[in-house]
C-alpha positions in Angstrom: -58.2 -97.2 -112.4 -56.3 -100.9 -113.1 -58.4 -103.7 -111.5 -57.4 -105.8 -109.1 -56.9 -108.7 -112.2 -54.9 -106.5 -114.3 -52.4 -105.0 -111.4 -51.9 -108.5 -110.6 -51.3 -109.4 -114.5 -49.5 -106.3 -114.7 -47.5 -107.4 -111.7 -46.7 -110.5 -112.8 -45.6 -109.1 -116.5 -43.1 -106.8 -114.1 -41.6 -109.6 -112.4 -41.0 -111.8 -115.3 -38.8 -108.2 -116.6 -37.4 -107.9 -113.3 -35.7 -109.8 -111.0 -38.0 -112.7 -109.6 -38.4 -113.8 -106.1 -35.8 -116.2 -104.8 -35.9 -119.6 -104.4 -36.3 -119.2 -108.2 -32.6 -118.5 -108.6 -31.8 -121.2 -111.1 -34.8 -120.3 -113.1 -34.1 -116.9 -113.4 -30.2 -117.8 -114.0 -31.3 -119.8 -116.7 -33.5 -117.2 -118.4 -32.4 -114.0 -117.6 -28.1 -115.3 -118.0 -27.9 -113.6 -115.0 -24.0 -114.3 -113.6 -23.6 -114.0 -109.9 -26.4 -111.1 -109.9 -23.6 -108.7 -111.1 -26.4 -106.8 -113.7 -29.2 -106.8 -111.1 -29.8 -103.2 -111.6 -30.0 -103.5 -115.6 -33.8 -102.8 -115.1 -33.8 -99.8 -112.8 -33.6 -96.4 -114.1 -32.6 -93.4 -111.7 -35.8 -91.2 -111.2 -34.0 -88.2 -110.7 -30.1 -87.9 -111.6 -29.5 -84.5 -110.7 -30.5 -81.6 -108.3 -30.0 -83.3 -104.9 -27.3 -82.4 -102.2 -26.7 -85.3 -101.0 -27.3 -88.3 -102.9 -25.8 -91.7 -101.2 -25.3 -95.3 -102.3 -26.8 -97.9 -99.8 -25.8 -101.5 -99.8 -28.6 -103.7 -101.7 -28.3 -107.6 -101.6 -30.0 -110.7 -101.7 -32.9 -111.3 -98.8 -32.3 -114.6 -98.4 -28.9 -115.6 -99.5 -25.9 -114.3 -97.9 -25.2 -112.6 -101.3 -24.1 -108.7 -101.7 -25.6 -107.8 -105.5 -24.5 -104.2 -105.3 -25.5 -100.0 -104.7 -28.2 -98.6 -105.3 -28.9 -94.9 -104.8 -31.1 -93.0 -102.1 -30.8 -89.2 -101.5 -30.7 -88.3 -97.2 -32.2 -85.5 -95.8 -31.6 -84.4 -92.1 -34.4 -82.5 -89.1 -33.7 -79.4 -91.4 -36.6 -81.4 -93.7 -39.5 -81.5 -90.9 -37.5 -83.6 -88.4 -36.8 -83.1 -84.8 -33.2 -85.0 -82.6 -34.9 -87.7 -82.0 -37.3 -88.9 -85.1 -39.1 -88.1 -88.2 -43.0 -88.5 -88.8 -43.3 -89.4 -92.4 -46.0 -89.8 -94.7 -46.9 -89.7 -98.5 -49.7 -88.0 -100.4 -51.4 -89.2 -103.4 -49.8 -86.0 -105.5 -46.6 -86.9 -104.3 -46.0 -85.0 -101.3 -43.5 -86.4 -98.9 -44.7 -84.8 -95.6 -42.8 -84.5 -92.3 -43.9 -83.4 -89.2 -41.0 -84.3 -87.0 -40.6 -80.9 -85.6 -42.6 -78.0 -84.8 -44.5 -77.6 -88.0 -45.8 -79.4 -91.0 -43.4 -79.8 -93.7 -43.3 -81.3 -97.0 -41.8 -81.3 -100.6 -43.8 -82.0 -104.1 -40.8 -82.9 -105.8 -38.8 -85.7 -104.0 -37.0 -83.9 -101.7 -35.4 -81.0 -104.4 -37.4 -78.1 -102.2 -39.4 -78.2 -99.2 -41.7 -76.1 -97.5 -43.1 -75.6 -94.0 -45.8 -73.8 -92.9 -45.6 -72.2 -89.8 -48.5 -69.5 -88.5 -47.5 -65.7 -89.0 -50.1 -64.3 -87.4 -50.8 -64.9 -83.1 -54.5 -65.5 -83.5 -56.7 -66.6 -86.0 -60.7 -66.4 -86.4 -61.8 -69.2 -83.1 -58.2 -69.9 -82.4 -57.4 -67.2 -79.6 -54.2 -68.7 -78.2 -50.8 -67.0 -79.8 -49.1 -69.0 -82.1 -47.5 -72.2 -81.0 -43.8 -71.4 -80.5 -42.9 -69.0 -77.6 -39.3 -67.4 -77.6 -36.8 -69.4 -75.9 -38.3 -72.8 -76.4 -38.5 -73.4 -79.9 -37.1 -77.1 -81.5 -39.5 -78.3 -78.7 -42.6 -79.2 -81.0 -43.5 -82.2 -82.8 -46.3 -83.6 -84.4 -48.2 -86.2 -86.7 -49.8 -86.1 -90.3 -51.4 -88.2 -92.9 -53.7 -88.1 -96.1 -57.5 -88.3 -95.2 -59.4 -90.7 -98.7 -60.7 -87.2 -100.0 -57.2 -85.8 -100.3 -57.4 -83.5 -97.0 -54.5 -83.3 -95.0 -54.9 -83.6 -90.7 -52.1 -83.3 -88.7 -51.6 -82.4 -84.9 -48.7 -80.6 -83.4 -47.6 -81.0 -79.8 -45.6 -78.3 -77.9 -44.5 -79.2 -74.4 -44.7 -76.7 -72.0 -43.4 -74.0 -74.4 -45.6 -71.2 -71.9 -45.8 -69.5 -68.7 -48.8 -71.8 -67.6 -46.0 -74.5 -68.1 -49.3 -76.5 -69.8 -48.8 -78.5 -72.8 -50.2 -76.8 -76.0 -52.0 -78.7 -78.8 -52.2 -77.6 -82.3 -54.5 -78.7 -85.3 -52.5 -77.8 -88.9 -55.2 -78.4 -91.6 -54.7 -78.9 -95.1 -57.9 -78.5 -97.5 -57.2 -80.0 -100.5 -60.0 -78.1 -102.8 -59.3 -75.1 -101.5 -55.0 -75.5 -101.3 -55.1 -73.7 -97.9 -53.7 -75.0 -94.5 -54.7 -73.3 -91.4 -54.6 -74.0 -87.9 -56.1 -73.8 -85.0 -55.2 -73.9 -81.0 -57.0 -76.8 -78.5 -55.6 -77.5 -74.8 -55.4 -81.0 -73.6 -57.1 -81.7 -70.3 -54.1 -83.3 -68.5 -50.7 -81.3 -68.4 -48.9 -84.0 -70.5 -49.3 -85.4 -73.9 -46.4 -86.9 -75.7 -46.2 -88.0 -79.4 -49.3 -87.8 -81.3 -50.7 -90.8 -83.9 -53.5 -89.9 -86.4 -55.7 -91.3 -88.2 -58.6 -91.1 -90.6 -61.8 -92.3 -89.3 -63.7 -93.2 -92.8 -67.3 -91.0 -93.3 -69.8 -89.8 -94.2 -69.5 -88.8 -90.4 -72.8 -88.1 -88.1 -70.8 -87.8 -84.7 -73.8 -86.1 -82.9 -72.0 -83.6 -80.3 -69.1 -84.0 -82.0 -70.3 -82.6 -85.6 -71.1 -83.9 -88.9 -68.4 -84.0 -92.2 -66.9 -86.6 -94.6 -64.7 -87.6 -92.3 -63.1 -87.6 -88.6 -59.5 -87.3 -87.3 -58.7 -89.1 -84.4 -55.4 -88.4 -82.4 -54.1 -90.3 -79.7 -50.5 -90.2 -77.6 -48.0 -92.7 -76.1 -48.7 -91.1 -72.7 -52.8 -91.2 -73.0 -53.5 -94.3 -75.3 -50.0 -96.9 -74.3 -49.8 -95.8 -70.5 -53.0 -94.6 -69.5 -55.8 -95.5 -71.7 -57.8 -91.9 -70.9 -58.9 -91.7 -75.0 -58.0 -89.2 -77.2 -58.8 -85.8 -79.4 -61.6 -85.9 -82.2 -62.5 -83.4 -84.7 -65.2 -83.4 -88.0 -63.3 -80.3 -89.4 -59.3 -81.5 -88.7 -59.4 -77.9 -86.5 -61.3 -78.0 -83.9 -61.4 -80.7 -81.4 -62.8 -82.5 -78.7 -61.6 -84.9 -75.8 -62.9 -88.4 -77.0 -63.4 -91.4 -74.3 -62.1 -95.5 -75.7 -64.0 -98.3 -74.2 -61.5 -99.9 -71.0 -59.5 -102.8 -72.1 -61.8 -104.9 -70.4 -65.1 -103.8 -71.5 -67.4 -106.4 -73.2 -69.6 -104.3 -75.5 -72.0 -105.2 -77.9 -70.9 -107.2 -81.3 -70.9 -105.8 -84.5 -69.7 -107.6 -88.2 -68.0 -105.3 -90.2 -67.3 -105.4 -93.8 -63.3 -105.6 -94.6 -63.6 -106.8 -98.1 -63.9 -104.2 -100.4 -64.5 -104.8 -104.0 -62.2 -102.3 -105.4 -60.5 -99.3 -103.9 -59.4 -96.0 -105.6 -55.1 -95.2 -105.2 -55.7 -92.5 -102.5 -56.2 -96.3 -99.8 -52.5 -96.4 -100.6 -51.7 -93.3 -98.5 -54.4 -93.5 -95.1 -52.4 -95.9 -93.4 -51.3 -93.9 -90.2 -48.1 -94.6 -88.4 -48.3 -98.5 -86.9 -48.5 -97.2 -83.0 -51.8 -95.9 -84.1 -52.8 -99.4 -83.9 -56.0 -98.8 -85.8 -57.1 -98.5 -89.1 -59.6 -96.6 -91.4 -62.4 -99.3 -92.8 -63.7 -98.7 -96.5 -67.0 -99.0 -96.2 -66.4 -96.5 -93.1 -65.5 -95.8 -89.5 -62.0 -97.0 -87.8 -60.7 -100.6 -87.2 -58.7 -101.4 -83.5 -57.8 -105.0 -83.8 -56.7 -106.9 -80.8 -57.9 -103.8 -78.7 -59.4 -105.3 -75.5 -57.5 -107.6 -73.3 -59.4 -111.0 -74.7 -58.1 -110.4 -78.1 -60.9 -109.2 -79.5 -61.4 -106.0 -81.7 -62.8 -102.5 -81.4 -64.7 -100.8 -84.0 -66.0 -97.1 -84.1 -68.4 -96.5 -86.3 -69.8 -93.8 -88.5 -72.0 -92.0 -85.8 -68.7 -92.4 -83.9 -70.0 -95.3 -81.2 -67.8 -97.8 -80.2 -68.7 -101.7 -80.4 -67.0 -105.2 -80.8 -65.6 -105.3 -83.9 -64.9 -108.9 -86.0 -64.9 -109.5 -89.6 -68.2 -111.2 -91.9 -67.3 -114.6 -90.7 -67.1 -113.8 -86.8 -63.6 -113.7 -86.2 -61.1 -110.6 -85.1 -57.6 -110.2 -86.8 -54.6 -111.4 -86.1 -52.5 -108.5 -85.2 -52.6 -104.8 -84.0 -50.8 -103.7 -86.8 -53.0 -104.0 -89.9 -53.7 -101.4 -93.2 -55.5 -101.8 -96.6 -54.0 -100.6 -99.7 -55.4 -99.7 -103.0 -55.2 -103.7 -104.4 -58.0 -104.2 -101.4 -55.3 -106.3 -100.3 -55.7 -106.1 -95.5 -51.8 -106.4 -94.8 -51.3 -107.3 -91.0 -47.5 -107.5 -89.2 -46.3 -109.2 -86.0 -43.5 -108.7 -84.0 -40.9 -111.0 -82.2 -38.0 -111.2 -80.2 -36.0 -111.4 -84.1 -38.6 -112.3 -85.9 -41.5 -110.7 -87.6 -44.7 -112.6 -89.6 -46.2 -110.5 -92.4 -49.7 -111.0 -93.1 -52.1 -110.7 -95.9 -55.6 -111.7 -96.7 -57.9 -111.0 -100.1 -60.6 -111.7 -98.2 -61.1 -109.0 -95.6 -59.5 -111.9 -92.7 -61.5 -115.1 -93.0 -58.2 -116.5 -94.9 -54.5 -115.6 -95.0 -51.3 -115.8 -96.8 -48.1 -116.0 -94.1 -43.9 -114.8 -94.7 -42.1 -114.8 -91.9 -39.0 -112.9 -91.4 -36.4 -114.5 -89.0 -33.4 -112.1 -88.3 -31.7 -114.0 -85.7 -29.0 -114.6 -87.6 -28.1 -111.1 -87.6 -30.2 -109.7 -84.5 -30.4 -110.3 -80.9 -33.6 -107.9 -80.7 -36.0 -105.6 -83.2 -35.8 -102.5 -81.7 -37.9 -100.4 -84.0 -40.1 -101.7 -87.5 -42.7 -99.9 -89.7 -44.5 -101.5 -93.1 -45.9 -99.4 -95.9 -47.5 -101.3 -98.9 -48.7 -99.7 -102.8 -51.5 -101.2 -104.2 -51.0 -99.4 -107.6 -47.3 -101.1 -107.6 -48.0 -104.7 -106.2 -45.4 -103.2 -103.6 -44.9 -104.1 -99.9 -41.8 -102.5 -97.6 -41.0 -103.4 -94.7 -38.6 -101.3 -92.5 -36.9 -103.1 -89.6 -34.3 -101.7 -86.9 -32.5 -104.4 -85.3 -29.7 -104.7 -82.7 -26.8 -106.4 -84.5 -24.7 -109.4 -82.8 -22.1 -107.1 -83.6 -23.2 -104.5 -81.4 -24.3 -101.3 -83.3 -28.3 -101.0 -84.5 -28.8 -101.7 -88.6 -31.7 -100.1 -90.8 -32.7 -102.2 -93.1 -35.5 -102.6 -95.7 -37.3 -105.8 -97.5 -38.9 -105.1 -100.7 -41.7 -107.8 -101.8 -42.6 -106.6 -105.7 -45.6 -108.6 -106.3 -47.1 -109.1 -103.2 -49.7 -110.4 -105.2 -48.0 -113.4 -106.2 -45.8 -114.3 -103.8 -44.8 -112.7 -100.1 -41.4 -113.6 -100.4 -39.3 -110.4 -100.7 -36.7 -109.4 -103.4 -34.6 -107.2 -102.1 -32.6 -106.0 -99.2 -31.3 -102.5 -98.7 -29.4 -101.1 -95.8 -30.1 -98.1 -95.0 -27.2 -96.1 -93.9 -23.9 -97.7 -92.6 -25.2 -99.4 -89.5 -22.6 -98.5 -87.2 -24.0 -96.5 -84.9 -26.0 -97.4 -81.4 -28.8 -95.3 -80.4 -31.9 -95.9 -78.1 -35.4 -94.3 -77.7 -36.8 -92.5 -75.0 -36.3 -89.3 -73.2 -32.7 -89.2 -71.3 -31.2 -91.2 -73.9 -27.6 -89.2 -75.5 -28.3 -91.0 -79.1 -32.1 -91.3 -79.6 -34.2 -92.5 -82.5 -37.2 -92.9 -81.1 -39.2 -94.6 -83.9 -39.4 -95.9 -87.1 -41.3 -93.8 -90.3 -41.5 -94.3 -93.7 -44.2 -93.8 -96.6 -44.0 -95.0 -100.4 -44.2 -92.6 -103.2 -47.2 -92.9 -106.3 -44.3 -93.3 -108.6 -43.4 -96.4 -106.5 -40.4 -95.0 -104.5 -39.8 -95.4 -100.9 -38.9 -93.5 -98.3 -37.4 -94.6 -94.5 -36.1 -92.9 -91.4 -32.4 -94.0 -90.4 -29.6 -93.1 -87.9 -26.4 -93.5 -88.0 -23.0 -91.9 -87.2 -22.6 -89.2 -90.4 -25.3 -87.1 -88.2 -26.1 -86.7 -84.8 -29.9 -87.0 -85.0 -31.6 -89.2 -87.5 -31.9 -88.7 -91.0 -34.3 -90.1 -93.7 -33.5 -91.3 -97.2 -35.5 -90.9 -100.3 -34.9 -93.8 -103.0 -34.0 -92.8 -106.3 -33.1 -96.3 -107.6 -36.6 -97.6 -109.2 -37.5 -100.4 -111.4 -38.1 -100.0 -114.8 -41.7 -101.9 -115.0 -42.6 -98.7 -112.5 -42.7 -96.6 -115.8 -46.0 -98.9 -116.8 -48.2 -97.5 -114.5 -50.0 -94.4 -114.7 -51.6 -93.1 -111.5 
């Protein structure tokens, strides 16, 4: 595993073969004879040339300057690949899974998007599941879930399938990947209230001693729009990713006792560069164990659920809480945190676990009169941060774009800006909307490639691009 001093080295070597960071234009001019950017993509190499349908070149171009450097290419994939009308629930696995769970079931492909596969139940019960299988005739496309990589390689995801029976009750499916044994299962749990909504996961860091809740290396936590956003009634909590339980959250208001917790890990192994759940989770798993809520209560102040699963005050080993909601580790122990403006969003990122912090802010307003959807993603491994923004243009349709930041480690300032798609379509989220795309998903591949939900008008529901377009330094690494 590199340290922390050599990724950065490593990073830095990278950069000085790649393009570097503007604001260094002249510089880089000077030593690279670079003319007007028109040989930009003289260190990338195409990870896979052949075998994919649909292969597309997106606009890349200068993040700062108003400057258009060229293509690069990105294959698309549609809701045939784990999506449903609306959206698509992506994650990345260590191995090099890109998962979806979209739709009704978990789906995923181990080489980049050439096959996928999905598993769906083919039997109506199983052994302490004794609900039939989730999709009832006449009401299937309903179903959508969530998924992500637990630190031991385990895979928990939830499915949610609204009002697909007679009952007219939602249903609530655990899909469980174990990772030693290579076998998913499932297993059936009912909600307590008759509506649900999109699921968020997450890891909650072990070894786990959750009392009545059960014991195991670690808990998943799940948690909905309707429950957590509107309502604040808790969630669902399981120690085996099948079974589980309704979990209470402290109220917004609640003053609870204080507890320090440790977010400055030493060193942390590759798998940290694939827990981060989805951003509306608004939590994250802590290294040293249990599940991080920053700004959770109504002062400002953070949440913290511990090992033996007990809620406290959370704040960092010098006393103070975070900065945002939105906040992951990756491998480089680096604690990235995002927030989000009007047309603006600040990115960030502190070495040491949030007593100080390094700030790039990313004013849009230029382009944007409003951010409708964003999501971040960051590799440790490759010194690599993404961010994902969906804006409303001046123009009027909604743009995908995304900001690469090679060597986070030495700078924040991104290199790179990619537009996903053509941009010319509008859509909204939200039930009752004609054109939906209801949130923002992405994940970022061990071999350093990203991929990011889009929408636009060559499909009626939103689509996802994988990108095939990689820097040559990538081939350095080995993970």
């Amino acid at each position: 595993m590199l340290t922390l001093a050599s990724r950065r080295s490593m990073a830095s070597l990278a950069m000085s073969l790649m393009f570097i960071l503007p604001g260094c234009l002249d510089i880089i001019d000077e030593a690279r004879g670079y003319e007007d950017w028109e040989d930009w993509d003289s260190d990338f190499y195409l990870i896979d040339p052949m075998g994919h349908e649909d292969p597309r070149d997106f606009i890349v171009a200068d993040p700062i300057q108003n400057q258009t450097w060229g293509n690069a290419t990105w294959t698309v994939f549609g809701n045939e690949h784990g999506g449903n009308c609306c959206e698509h629930y992506l994650a990345a696995t260590k191995e090099g899974w890109i998962l979806n769970f979209g739709g009704e079931y978990p789906t995923w492909s181990e080489d980049r998007g050439l096959t996928w596969q999905e598993y769906r139940p083919s039997i109506f019960s199983q052994i302490g599941c004794m609900e039939p299988k989730p999709t009832v005739p006449g009401q299937e496309g309903l179903g959508e879930g969530s998924i992500v990589q637990a630190t031991n390689g385990d895979l928990i995801s939830m499915g949610w399938f609204p009002y697909p029976s007679t009952s007219g009750a939602d249903q609530f499916y655990a899909f469980f990947y174990d990772s030693e044994d290579a076998e998913w299962s499932w297993c059936f749990n009912r909600t307590p209230e008759p509506f649900y909504d999109r699921s968020w996961q997450v890891e909650v860091v072990g070894p786990i001693n959750g009392g009545l809740y059960g014991n195991g290396p670690w808990a998943s936590l799940v948690i909905s729009n309707f429950w957590h956003q509107v309502q604040n009634v808790g969630g669902q909590i399981s120690t085996d990713g099948l079974n589980y339980d309704y979990f209470g959250f402290p109220d917004r208001d609640e003053s609870l006792d204080v507890m320090e917790v440790d977010l400055n890990p030493e060193s942390l192994g590759a798998e940290w560069d694939f827990t981060k759940p989805h951003k509306e989770m608004r939590a994250f798993p802590v290294p040293s164990g249990g599940l991080y809520f920053p700004s959770y209560f109504l002062d400002g102040s953070d949440a913290y659920l511990d090992t033996s699963l007990n809620w406290w005050t959370g704040v960092n080993m010098n006393g103070s809480s975070l900065p945002s909601q939105y906040c992951s580790f990756d491998s480089s122990t680096a604690l990235h945190c995002v927030t989000a403006g009007q047309t603006s969003l600040v990115h960030m990122m502190s070495w040491d676990g949030g007593e100080t912090w390094e700030n790039m802010t990313y004013n849009i307003s230029e382009k944007a009169t409003e951010i409708e959807e964003w999501e971040f993603h960051s590799s440790g491994v490759h010194d690599l941060f993404v961010l994902n923004i969906r804006f409303q243009s001046a123009d009027g349709p909604d743009v995908d774009v995304a900001y690469h930041v090679r060597g986070f480690s030495e700078s924040l300032e991104p290199d790179m800006l990619t537009y996903l798609g053509q941009g010319d379509l509008d859509s909204t989220s939200g039930a009752g909307n004609d054109i939906r795309f209801d949130f923002a998903s992405m994940g970022i591949l061990p071999d350093g490639g990203s991929f990011i939900a889009y929408h636009d008008s060559t499909d009626p529901d939103p689509l996802f691009g994988v990108e095939m377009l990689l820097p040559q330094s990538y081939q350095l690494f080995s993970i």
